[in-house]
N, C-alpha and C positions, 0 to 999 in steps of 0.2 A: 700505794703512796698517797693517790687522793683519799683514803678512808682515813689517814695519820695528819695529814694535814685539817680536815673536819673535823678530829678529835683533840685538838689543840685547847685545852681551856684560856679560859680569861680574856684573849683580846679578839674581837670579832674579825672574820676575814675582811669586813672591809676597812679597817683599821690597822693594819698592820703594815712594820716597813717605817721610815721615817723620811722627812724632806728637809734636804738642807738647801741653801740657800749661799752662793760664794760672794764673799768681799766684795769682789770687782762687781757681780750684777746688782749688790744694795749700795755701790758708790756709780754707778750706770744711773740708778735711778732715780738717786739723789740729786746728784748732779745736770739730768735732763730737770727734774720736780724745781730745782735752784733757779734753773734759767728763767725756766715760764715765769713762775715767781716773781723773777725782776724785769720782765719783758713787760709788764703791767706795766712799771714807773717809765715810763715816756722821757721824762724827762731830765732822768738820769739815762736811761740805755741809747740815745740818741751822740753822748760825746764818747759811749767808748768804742773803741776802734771793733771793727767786727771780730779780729783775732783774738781777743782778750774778753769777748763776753762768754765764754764757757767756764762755770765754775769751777774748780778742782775741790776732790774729793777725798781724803785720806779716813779709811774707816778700819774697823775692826769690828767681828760679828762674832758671837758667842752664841751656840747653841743651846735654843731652850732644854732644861732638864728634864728628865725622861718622869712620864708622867703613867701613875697606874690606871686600872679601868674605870675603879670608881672617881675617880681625877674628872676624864673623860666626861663622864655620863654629866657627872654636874654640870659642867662645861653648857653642852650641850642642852641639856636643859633647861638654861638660862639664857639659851641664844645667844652667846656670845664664843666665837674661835678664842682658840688657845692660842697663844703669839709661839710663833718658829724658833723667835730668839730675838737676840739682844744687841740692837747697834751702837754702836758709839763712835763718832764722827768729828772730822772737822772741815769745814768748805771753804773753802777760799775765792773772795769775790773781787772783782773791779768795779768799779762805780762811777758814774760821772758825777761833776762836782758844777755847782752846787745842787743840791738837792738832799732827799730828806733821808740821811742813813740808817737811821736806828729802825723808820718804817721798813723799810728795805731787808735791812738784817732780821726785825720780825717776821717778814713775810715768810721770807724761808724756811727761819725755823719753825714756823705753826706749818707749813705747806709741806717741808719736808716730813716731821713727823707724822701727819696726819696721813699723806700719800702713805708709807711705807710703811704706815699699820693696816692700810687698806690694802694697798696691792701684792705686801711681801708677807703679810703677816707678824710684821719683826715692832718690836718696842725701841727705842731711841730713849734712851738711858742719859746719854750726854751729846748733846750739841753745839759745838761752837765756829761761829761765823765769825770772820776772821777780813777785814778788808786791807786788801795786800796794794791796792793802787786808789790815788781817786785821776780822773782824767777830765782835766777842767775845759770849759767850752773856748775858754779863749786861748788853749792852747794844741798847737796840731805837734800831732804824737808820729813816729815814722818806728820803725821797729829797731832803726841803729841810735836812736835817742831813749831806750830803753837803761833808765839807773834804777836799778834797787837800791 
């Protein structure tokens, strides 16, 4: 059996087999990458209630397409990884108000994509941040005063 397996052409034994990568751990990481991200602005993360600063995640991941050797070799060559695959996403944040949103909503998405090409492998195809609340300083929030 090991002389069949050595006799394999084309893809090198240490190259063989593939890694996927599920939903939920590239919306884990997103999601943790979102918070940091907005943890910086002080002066927004300060009016929202501590329950409500964890972003939500809603993603969708497509596996990158199967690539042959000489694919590979170039790759490689060039120092640069092959991306796993392909995310596309939407986060959903809270904000305190006043303060500066659109920095806010850049933050993320330059921090999320850049993480999740480094730590996952994975390309971010579409991105959209979404702010579902703002929570103003002059107003105290209880969680039965919650209106969408």
């Amino acid at each position: 059996m090991t002389g069949e397996a050595n006799r394999r052409p084309g893809i090198p034994r240490g190259e063989r087999g593939a890694i996927t990568i599920a939903d939920r751990v590239v919306a884990k990481i997103a999601s943790h990458v979102a918070r940091e991200a907005l943890s910086r602005f002080t002066d927004s993360v300060d009016h929202v209630p501590p329950g409500r600063r964890m972003p939500r995640v809603t993603t969708s991941v497509r596996r990158a397409p199967e690539r042959d050797t000489a694919g590979r070799g170039a790759e490689a060559a060039g120092g640069r990884q092959a991306a796993l695959g392909e995310a596309r996403m939407r986060i959903t944040v809270e904000l305190g108000y006043p303060s500066d949103i659109g920095a806010q909503c850049a933050a993320v998405r330059r921090e999320v994509t850049e993480r999740l090409r480094t730590w996952a492998g994975m390309e971010v195809s579409d991105l959209a941040v979404s702010v579902e609340r703002l929570h103003s300083v002059h107003t105290r929030h209880t969680d039965q005063e919650r209106v969408r």
